[in-house]
C-alpha positions as a Python dict, from the first residue, in 0.01 Angstrom:
ca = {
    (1, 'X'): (0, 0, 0),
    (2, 'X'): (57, -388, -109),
    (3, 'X'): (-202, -634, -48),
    (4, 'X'): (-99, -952, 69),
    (5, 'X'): (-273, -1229, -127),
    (6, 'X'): (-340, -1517, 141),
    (7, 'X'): (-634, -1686, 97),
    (8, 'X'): (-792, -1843, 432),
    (9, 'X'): (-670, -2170, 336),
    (10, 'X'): (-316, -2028, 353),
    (11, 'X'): (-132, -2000, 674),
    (12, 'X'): (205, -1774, 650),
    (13, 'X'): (535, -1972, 696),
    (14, 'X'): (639, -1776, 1013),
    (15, 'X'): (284, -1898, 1209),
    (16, 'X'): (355, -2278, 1083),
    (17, 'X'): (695, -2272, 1206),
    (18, 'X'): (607, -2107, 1589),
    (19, 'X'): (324, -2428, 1583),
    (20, 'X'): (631, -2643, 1493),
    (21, 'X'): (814, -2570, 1731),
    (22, 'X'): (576, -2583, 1980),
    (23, 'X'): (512, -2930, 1926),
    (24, 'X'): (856, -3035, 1849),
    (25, 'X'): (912, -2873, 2237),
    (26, 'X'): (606, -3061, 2354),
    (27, 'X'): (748, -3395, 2180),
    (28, 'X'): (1056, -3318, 2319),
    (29, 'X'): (933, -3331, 2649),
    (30, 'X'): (731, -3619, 2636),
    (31, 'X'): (1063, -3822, 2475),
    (32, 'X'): (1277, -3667, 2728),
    (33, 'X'): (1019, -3874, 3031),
    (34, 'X'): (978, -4154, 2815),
    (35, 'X'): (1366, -4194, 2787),
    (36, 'X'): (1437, -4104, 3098),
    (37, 'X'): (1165, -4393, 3251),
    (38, 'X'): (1314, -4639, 3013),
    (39, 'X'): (1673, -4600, 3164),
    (40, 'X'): (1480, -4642, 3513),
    (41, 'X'): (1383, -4996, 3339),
    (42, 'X'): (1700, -5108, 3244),
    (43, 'X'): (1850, -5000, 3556),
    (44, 'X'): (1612, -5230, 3754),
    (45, 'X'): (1611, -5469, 3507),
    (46, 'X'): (1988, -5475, 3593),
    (47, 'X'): (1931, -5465, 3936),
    (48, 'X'): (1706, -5741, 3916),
    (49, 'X'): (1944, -5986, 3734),
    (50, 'X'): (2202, -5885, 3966),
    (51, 'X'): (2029, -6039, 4226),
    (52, 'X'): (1919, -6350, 4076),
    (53, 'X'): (2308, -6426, 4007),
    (54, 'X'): (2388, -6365, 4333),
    (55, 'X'): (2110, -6596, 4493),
    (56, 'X'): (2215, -6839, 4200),
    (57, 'X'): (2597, -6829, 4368),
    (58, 'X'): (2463, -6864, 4727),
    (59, 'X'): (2218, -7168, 4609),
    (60, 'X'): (2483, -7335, 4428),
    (61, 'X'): (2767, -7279, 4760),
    (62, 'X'): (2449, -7428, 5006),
    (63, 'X'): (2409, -7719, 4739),
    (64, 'X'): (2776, -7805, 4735),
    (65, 'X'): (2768, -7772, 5129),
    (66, 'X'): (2461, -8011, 5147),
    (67, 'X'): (2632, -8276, 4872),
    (68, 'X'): (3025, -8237, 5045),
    (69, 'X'): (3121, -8591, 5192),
    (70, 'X'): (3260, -8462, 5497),
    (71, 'X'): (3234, -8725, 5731),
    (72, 'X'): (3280, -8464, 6055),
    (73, 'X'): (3004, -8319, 6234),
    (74, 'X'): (2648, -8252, 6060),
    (75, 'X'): (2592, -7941, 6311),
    (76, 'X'): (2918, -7789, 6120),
    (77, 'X'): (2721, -7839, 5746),
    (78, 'X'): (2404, -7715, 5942),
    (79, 'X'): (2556, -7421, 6097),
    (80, 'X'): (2785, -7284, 5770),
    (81, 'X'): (2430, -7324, 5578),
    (82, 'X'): (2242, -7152, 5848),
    (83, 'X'): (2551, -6827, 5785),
    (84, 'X'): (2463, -6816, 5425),
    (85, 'X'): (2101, -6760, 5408),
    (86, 'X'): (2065, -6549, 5690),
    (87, 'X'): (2370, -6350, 5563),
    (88, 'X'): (2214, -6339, 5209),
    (89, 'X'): (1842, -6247, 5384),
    (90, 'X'): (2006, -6012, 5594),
    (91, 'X'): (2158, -5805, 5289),
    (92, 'X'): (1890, -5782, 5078),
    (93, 'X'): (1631, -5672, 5395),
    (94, 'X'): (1947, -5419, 5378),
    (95, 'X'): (1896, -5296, 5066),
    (96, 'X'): (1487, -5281, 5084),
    (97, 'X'): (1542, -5083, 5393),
    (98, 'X'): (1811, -4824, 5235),
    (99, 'X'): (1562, -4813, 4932),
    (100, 'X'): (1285, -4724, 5186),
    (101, 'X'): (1488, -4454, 5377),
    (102, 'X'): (1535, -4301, 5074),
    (103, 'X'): (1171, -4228, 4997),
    (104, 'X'): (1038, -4189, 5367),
    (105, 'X'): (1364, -4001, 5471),
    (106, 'X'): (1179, -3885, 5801),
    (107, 'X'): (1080, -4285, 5935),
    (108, 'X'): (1313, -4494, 6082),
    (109, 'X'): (1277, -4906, 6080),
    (110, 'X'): (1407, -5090, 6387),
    (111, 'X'): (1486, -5455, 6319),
    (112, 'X'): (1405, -5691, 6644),
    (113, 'X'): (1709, -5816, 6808),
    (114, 'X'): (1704, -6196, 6851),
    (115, 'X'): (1901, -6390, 7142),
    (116, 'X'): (2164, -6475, 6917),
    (117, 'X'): (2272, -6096, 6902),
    (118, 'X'): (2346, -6107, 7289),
    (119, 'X'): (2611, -6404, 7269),
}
């Protein structure tokens, strides 16, 4: 019958390898989340920058508006002002909202209704 000679301090290749690769599937794991919350990130990040373009481009289209020289009526300036930040609010309530339907599929949000809808 043949011995084996292992001391204690020895540890047979096939044991070190099945620890391996438990780890490596425990790392694996772990890298997986940690990749998969850093695309999350960027996509927000994205999503974030998005935005802040498209406020820039609304800002700048109200600034040239307010700056115009067009001698007609002030209520016209007022009211195509007026258009573009409730139309800019409007979308981005929009988009909080379909972000919050997502997560509390079951609730439903009813905006108020102002006179203006009635006209």
């Amino acid at each position: 019958m043949a011995h084996c000679n292992i001391s204690k301090n020895e540890i047979p290749i096939k044991r070190i390898k099945r620890r391996e690769n438990k780890m490596i599937g425990k790392h694996t794991e772990e890298a997986q989340k940690i990749k998969q919350l850093e695309e999350t990130i960027a996509a927000k990040d994205k999503e974030i920058k998005d935005i802040k373009f498209s406020l820039a481009d609304i800002l700048l289209q109200i600034r040239t508006l307010n700056e115009s020289n067009d001698y007609g009526d002030p209520s016209v300036k007022r009211r195509k002002i007026s258009e573009l930040c409730t139309d800019t609010r409007y979308e981005l309530l929009i988009d909080e909202i379909d972000g919050f339907y997502q997560k509390e599929k079951a609730k439903v949000i009813k905006l108020p209704t102002t006179d203006q809808s009635h006209r």
